[in-house]
N, C-alpha and C positions, 0 to 999 in steps of 0.2 A: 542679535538672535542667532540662535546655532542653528546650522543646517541640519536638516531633516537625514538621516540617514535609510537604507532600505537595502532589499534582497532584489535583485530581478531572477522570476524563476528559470533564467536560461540556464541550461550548463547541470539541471538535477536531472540524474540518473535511476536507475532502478535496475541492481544485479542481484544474481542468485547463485551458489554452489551448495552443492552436496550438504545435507545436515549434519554437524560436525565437522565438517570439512575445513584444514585450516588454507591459508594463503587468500588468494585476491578472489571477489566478487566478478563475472564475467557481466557486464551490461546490456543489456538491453535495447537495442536501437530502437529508435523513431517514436520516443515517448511521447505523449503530445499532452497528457494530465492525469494529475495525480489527484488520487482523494484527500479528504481533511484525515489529519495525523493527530489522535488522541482520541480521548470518548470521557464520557460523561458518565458516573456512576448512578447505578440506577438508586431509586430512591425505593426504602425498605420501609413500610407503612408498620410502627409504631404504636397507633393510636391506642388505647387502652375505652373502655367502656366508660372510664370513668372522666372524661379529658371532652371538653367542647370543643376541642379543633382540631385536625388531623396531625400527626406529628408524627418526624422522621428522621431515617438517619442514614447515611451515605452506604450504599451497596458496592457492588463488585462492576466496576469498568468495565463497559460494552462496546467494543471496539467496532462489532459488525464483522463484515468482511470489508476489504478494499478495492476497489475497482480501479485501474489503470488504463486508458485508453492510447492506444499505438497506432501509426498508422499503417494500414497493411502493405506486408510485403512475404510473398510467397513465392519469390521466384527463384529461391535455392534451397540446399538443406541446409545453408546455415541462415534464412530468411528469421525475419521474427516473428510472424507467425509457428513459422514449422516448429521452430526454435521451441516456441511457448506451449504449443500442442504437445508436444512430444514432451515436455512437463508433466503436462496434466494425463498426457495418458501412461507416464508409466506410475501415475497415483502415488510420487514418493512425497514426501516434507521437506521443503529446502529450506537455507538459511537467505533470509536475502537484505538488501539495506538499500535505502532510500537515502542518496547523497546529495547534498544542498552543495554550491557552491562556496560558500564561505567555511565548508568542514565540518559542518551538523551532520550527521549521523543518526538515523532510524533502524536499528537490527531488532528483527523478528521473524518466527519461523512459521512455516506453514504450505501447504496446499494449494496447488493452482487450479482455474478452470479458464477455458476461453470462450467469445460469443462473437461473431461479428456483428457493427452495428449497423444498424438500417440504414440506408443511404437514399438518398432524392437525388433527381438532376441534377450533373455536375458537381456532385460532393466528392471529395476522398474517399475512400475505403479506408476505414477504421478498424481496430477490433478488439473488446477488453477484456482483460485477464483480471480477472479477481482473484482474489488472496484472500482464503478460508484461515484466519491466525489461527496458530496453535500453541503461540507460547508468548510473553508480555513483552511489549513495543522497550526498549533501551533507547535514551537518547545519548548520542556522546557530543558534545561538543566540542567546537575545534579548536586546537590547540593553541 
């Protein structure tokens, strides 16, 4: 029997530059989860008056937004909170890509927002940055 092969998710990253911007992605420290990458087209209802059973045909992918959760750290201006605030507040679109270990590639562009999350006794401080897409996910795979 062949052995199983797999990804472990350590080692994916999440960088962003300038829209259009060529050369390297800058990363994002202290990722700690990434949302589900793809989306499900919606379903365009069909049916006609004349037809006993609903019927359909594949719509336009709905990506949603993506939510990323990091764990916080605010203790510089180059922290990744401040880092990602300072995204979202000057309201621009960046290019960013989601990089797997084994050289999978997710490039898409888009809009940041941040939230910290609620915390209990003895949790980390957390905080997620969503990602409002604005242009269709790319996979590349690795070479």
């Amino acid at each position: 029997m062949a052995a199983h092969s797999g990804l472990l998710s350590k080692g994916i990253t999440l960088g962003y530059k300038a829209s259009g911007a060529t050369g390297a992605y800058t990363i994002i420290p202290d990722l700690q989860e990434i949302p589900d990458l793809g989306g499900e087209p919606e379903q365009v209802d069909v049916t006609t008056l004349a037809d006993s059973n609903y019927h359909y045909i594949a719509g336009i992918k709905d990506f949603d937004s993506l939510t990323f959760v990091f764990l916080y750290d605010n203790d510089e201006a180059s922290s990744n909170y401040r880092v990602v605030r300072g995204l979202e507040e000057s309201g621009d679109e960046y290019d960013w890509e989601i990089a797997f270990p084994d050289g999978t590639k997710f490039d898409f562009s888009g809009t940041v927002s941040t939230a910290i999350v609620g915390a209990g006794v003895n949790a980390a401080l957390q905080f997620n940055a969503t990602i409002t897409m604005n242009s269709d996910m790319s996979v590349v795979d690795p070479a």
